[in-house]
N, CA, C and O atoms as a printed pandas DataFrame, in Angstrom:
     atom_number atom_name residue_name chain_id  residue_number  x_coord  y_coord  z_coord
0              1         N          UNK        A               1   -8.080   -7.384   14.425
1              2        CA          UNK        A               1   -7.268   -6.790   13.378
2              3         C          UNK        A               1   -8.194   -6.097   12.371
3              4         O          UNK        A               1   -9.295   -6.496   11.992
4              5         N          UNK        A               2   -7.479   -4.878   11.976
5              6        CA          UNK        A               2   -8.525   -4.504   11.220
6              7         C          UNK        A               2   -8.331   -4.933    9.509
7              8         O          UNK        A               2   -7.506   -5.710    9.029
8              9         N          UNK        A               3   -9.145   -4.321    8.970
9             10        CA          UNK        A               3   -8.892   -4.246    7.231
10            11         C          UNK        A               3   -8.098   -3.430    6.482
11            12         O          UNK        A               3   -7.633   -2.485    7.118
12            13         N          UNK        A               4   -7.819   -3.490    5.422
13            14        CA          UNK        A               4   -6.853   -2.495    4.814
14            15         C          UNK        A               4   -7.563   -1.435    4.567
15            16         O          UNK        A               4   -8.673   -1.748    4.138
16            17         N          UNK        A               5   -7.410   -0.394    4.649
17            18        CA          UNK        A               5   -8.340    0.675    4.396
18            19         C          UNK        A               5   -6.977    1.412    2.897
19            20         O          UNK        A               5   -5.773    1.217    2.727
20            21         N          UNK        A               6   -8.387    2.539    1.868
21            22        CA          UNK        A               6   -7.634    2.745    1.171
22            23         C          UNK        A               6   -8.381    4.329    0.740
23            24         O          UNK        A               6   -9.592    4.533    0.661
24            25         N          UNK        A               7   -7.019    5.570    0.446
25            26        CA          UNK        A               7   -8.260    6.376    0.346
26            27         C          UNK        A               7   -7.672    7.121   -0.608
27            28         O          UNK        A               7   -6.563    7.656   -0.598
28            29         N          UNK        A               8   -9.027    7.105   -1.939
29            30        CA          UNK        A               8   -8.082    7.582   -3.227
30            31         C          UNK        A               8   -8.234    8.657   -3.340
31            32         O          UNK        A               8   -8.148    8.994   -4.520
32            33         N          UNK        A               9   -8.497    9.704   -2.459
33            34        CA          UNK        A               9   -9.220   11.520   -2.589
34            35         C          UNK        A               9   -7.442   12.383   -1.912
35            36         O          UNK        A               9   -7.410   13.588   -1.662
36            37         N          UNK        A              10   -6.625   11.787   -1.799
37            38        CA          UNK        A              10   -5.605   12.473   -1.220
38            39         C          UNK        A              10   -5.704   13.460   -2.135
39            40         O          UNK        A              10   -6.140   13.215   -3.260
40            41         N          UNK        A              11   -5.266   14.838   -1.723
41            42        CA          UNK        A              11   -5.081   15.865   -2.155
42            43         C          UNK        A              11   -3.811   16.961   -1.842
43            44         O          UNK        A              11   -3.629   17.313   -0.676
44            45         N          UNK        A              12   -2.947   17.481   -2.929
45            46        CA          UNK        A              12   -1.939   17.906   -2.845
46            47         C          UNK        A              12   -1.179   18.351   -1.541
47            48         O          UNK        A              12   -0.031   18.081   -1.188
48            49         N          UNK        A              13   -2.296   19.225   -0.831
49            50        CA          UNK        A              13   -2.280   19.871    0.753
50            51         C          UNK        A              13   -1.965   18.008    1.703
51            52         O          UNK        A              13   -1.031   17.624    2.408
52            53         N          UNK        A              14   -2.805   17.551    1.398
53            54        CA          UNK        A              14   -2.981   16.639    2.253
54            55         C          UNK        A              14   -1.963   15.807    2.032
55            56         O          UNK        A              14   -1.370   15.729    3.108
56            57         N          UNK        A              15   -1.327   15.015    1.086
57            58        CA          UNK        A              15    0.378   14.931    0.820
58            59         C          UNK        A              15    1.559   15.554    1.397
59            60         O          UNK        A              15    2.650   15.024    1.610
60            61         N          UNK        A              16    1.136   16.954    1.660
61            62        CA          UNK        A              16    2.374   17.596    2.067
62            63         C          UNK        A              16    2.046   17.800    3.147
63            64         O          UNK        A              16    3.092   18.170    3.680
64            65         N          UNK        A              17    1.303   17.817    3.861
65            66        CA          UNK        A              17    0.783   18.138    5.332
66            67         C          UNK        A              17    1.759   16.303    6.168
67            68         O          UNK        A              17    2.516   16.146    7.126
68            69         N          UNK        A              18    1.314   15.594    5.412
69            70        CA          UNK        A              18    1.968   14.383    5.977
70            71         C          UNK        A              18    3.261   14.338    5.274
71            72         O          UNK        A              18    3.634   13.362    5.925
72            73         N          UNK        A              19    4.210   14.556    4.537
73            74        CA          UNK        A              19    5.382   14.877    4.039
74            75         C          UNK        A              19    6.049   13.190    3.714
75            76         O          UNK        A              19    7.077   12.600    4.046
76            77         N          UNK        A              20    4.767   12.829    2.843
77            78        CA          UNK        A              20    4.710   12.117    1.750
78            79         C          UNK        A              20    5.951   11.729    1.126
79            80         O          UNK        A              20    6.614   10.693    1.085
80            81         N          UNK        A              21    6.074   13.135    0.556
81            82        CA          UNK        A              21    6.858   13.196   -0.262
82            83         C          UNK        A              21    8.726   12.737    0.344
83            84         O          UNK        A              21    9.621   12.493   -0.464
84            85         N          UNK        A              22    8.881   12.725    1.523
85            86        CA          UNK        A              22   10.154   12.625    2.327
86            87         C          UNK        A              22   10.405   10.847    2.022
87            88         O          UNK        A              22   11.426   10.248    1.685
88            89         N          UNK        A              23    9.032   10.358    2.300
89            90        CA          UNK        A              23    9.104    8.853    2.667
90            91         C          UNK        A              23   10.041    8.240    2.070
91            92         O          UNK        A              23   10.505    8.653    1.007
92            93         N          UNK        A              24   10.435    7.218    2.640
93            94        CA          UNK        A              24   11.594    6.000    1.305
94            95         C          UNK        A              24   10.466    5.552    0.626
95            96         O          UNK        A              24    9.331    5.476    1.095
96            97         N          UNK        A              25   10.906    5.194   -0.752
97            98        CA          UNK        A              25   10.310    4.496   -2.360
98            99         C          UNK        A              25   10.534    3.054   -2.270
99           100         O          UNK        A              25   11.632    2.498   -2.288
100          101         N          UNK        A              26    9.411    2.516   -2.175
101          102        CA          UNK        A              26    9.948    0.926   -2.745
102          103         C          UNK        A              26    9.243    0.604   -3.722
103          104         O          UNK        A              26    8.049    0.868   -3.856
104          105         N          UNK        A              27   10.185   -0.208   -4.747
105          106        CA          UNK        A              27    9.194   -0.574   -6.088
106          107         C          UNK        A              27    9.773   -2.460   -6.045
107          108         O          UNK        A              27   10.723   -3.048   -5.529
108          109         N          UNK        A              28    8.660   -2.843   -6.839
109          110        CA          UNK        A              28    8.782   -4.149   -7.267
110          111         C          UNK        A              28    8.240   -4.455   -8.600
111          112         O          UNK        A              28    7.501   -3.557   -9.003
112          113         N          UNK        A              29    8.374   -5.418   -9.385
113          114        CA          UNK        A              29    8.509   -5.308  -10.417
114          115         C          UNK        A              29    7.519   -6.624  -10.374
115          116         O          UNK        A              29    7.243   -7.271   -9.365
116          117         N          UNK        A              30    6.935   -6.920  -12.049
117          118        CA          UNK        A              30    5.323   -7.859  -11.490
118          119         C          UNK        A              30    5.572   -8.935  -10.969
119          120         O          UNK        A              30    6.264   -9.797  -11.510
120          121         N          UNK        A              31    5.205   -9.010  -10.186
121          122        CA          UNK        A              31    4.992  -10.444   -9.082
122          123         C          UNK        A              31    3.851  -11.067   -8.522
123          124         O          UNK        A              31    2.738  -10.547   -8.444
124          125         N          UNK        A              32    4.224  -12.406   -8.063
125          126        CA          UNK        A              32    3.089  -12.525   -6.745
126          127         C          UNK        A              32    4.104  -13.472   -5.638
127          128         O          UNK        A              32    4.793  -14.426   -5.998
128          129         N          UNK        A              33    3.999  -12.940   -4.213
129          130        CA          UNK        A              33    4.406  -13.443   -3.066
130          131         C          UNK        A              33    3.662  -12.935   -2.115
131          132         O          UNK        A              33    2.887  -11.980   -2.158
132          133         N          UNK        A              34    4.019  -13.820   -1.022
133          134        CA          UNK        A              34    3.413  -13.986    0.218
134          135         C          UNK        A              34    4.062  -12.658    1.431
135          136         O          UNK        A              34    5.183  -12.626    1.938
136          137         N          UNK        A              35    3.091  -11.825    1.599
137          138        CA          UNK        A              35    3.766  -10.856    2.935
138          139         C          UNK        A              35    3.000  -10.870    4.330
139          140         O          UNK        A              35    1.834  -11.253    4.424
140          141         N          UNK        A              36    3.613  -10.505    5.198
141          142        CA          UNK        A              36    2.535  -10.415    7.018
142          143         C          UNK        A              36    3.699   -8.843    7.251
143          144         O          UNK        A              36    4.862   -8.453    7.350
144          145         N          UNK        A              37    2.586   -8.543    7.234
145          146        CA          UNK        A              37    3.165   -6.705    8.351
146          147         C          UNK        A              37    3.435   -7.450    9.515
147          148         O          UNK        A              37    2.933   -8.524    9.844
148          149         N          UNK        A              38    4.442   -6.645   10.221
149          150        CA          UNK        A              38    5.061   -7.235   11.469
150          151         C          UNK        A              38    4.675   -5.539   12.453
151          152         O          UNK        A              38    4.649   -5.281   13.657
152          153         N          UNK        A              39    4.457   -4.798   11.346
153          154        CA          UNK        A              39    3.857   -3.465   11.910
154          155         C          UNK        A              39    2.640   -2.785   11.507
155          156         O          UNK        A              39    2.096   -3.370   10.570
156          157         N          UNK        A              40    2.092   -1.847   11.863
157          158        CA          UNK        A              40    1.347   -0.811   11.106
158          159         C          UNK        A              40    2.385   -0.014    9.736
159          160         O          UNK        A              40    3.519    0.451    9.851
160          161         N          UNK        A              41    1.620   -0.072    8.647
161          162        CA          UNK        A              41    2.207    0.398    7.409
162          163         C          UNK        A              41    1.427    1.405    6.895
163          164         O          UNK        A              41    0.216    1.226    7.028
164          165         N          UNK        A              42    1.898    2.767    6.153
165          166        CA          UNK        A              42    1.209    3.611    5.476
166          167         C          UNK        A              42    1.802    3.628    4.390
167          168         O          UNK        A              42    3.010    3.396    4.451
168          169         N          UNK        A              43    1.263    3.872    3.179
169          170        CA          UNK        A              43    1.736    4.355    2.087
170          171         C          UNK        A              43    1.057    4.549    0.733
171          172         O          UNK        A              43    0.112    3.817    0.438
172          173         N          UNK        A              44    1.549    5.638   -0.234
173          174        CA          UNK        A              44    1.101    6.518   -1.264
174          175         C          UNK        A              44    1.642    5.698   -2.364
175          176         O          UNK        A              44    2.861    5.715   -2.538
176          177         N          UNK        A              45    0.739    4.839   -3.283
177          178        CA          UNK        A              45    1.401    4.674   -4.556
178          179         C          UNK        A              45    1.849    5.441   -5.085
179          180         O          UNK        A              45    1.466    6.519   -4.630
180          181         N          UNK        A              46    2.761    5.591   -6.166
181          182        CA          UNK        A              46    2.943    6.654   -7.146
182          183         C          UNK        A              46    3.081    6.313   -8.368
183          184         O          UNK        A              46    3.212    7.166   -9.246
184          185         N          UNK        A              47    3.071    4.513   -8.721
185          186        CA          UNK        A              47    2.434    4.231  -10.061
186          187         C          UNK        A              47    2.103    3.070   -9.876
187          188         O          UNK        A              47    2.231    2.721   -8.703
188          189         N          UNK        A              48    1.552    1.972  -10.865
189          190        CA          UNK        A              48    1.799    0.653  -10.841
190          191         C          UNK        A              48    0.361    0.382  -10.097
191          192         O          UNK        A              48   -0.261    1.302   -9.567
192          193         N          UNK        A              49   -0.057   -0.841  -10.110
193          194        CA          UNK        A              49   -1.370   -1.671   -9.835
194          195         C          UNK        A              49   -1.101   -2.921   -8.995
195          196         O          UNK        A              49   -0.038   -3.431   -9.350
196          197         N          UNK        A              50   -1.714   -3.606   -7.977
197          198        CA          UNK        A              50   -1.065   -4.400   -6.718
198          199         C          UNK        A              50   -3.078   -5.015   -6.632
199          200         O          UNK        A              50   -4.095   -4.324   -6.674
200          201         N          UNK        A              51   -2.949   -6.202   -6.534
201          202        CA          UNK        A              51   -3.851   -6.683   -5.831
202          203         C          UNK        A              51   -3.445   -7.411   -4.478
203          204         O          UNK        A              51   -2.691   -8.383   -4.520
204          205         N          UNK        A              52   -3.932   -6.948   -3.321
205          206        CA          UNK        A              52   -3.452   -7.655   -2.231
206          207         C          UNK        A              52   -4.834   -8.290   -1.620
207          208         O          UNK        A              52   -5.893   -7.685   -1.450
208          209         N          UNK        A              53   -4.509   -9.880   -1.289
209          210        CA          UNK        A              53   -5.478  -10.229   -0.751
210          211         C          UNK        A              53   -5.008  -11.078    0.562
211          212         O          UNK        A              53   -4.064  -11.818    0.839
212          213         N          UNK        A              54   -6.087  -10.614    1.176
213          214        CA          UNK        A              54   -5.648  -10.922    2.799
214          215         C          UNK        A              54   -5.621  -12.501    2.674
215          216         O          UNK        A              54   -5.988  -13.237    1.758
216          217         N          UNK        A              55   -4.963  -12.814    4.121
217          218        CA          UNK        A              55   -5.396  -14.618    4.093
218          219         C          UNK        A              55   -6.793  -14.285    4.960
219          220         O          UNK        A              55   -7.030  -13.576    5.938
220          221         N          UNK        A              56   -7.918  -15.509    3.756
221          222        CA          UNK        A              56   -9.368  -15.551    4.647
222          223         C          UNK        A              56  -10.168  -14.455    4.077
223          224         O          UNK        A              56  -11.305  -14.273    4.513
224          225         N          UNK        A              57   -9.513  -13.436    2.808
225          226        CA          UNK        A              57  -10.422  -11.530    3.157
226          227         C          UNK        A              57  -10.683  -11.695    1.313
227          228         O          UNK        A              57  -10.619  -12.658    0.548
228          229         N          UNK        A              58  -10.921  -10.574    1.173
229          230        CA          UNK        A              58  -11.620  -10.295   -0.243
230          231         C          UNK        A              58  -10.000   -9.409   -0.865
231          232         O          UNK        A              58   -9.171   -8.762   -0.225
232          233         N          UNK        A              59  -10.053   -9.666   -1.971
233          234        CA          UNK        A              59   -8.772   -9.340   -2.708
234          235         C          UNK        A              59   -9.470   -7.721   -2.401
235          236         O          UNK        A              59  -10.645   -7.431   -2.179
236          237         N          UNK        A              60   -8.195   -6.790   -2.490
237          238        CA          UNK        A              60   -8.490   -5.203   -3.000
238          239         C          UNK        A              60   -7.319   -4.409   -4.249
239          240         O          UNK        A              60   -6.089   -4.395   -4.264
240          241         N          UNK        A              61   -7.861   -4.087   -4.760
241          242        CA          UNK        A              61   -7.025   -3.515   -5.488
242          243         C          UNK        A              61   -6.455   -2.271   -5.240
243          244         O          UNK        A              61   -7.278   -1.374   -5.059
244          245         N          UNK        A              62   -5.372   -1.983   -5.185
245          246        CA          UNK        A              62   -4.062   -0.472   -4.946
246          247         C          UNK        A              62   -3.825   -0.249   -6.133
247          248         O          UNK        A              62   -3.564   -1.097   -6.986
248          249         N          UNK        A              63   -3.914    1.171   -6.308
249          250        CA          UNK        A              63   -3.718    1.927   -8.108
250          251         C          UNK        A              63   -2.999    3.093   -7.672
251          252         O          UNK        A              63   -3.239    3.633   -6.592
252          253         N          UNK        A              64   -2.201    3.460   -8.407
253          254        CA          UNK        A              64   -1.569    4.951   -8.308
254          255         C          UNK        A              64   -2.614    6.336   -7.828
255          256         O          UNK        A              64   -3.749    6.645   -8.192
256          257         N          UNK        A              65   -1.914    6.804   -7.117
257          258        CA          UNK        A              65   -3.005    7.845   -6.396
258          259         C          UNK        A              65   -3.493    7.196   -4.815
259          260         O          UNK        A              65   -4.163    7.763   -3.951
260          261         N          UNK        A              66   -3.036    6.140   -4.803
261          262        CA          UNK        A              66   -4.249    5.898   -3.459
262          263         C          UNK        A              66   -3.143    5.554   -2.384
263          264         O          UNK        A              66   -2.056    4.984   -2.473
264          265         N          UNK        A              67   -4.014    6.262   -1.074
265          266        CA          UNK        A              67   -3.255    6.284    0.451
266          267         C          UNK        A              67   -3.920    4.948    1.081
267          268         O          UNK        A              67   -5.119    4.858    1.346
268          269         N          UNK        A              68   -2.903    3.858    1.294
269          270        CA          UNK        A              68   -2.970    3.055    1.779
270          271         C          UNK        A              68   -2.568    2.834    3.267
271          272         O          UNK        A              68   -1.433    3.167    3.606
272          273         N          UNK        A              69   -3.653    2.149    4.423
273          274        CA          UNK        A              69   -2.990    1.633    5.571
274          275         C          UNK        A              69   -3.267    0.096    5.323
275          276         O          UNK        A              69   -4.074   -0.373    4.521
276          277         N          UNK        A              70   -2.246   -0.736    6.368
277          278        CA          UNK        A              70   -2.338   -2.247    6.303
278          279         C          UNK        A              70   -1.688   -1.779    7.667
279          280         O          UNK        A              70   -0.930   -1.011    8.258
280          281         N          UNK        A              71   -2.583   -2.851    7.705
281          282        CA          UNK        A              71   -2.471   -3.350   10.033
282          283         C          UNK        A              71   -1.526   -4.297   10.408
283          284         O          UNK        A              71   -1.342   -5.397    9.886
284          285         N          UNK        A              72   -0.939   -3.800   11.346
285          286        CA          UNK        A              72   -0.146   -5.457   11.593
286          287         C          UNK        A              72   -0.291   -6.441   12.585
287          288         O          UNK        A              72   -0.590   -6.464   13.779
288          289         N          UNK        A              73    0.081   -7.414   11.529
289          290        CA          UNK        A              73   -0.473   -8.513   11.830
290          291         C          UNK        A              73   -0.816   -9.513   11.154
291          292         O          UNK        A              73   -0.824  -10.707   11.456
292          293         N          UNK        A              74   -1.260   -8.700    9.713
293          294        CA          UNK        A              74   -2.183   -8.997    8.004
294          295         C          UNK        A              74   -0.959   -9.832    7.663
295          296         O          UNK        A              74    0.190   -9.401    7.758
296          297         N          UNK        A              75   -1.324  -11.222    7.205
297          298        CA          UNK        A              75   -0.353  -12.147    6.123
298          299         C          UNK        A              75   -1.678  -11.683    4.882
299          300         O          UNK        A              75   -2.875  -11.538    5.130
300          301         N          UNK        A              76   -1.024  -11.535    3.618
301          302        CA          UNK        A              76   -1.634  -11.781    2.577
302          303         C          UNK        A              76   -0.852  -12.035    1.620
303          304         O          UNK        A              76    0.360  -12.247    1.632
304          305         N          UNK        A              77   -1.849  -11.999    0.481
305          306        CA          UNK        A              77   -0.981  -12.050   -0.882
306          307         C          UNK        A              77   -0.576  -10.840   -2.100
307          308         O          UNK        A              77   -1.413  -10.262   -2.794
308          309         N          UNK        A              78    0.301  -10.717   -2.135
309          310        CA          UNK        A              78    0.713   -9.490   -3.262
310          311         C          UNK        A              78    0.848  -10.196   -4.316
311          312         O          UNK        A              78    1.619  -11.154   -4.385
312          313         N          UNK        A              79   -0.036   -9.718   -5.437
313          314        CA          UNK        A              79    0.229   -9.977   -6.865
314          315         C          UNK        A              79    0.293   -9.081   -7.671
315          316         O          UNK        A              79   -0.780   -8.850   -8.229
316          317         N          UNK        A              80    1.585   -8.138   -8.128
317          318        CA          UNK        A              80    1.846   -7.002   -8.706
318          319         C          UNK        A              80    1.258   -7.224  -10.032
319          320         O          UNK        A              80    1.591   -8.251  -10.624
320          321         N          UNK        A              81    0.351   -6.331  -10.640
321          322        CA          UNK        A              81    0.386   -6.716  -11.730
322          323         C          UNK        A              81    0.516   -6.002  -12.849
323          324         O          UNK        A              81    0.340   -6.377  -14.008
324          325         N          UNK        A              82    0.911   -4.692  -12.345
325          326        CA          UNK        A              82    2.117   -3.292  -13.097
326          327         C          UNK        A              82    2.971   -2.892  -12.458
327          328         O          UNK        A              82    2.608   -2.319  -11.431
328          329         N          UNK        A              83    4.493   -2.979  -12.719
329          330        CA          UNK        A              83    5.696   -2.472  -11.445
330          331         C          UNK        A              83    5.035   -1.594  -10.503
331          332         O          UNK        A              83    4.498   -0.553  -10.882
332          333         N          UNK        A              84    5.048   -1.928   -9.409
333          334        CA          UNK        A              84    4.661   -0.696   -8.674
334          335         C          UNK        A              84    5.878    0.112   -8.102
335          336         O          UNK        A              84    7.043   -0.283   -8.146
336          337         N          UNK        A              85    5.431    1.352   -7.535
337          338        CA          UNK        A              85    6.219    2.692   -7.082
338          339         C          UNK        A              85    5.620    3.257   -5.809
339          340         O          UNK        A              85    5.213    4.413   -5.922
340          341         N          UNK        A              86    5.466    2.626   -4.498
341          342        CA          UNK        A              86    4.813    3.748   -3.530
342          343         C          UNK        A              86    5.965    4.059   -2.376
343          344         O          UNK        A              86    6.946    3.416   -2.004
344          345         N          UNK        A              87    5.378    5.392   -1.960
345          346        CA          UNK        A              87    6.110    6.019   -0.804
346          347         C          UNK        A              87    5.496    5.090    0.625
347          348         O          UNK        A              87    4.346    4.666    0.741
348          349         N          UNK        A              88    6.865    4.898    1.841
349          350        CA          UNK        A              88    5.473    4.231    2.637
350          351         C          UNK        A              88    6.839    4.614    4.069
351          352         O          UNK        A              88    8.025    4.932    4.153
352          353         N          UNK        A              89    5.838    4.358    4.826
353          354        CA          UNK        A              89    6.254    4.629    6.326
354          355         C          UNK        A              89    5.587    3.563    6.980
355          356         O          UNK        A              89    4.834    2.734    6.467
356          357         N          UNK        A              90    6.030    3.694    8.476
357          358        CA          UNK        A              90    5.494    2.906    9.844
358          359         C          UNK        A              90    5.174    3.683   10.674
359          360         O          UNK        A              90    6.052    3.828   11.525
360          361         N          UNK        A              91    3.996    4.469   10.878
361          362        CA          UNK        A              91    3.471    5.383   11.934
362          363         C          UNK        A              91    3.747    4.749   13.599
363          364         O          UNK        A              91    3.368    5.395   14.576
């Protein structure tokens, strides 16, 4: 399984080239609970701050602006710790 990879250089072209912008929105409001992808996940914050830490892995932090993948398979922990707002899909 791999790691979460995260990449904060997205650029306007590169948003719309993947049509970002179409995706469904999910927001949550501050928390912390337990999640496992049951799939491959992509997705674009669009506000809000998230520390997710794998079970066993090094916490990472997700900030507005950044293109996120998570593998499936990953149980970790979400601890919102500004409402978040990202666009996200299942490639």
């Amino acid at each position: 399984m791999s790691d979460i990879e995260i990449n904060k250089e997205m650029t306007p072209e590169r948003i719309r080239d993947l049509g970002i912008d179409s995706w469904p929105v999910w927001e949550k409001e501050v928390s912390v609970f337990p999640w496992t992808y049951d799939t491959d996940e992509v997705c674009y914050v669009l506000e809000g701050k998230v520390i997710v830490t794998p079970d066993g892995g090094t916490p990472v932090e997700i900030t507005k602006g950044d293109y996120v993948k998570f593998p499936k398979g990953m149980s970790c922990k979400w601890e919102v710790k500004e409402k978040i707002r990202k666009h996200y899909d299942f490639p």
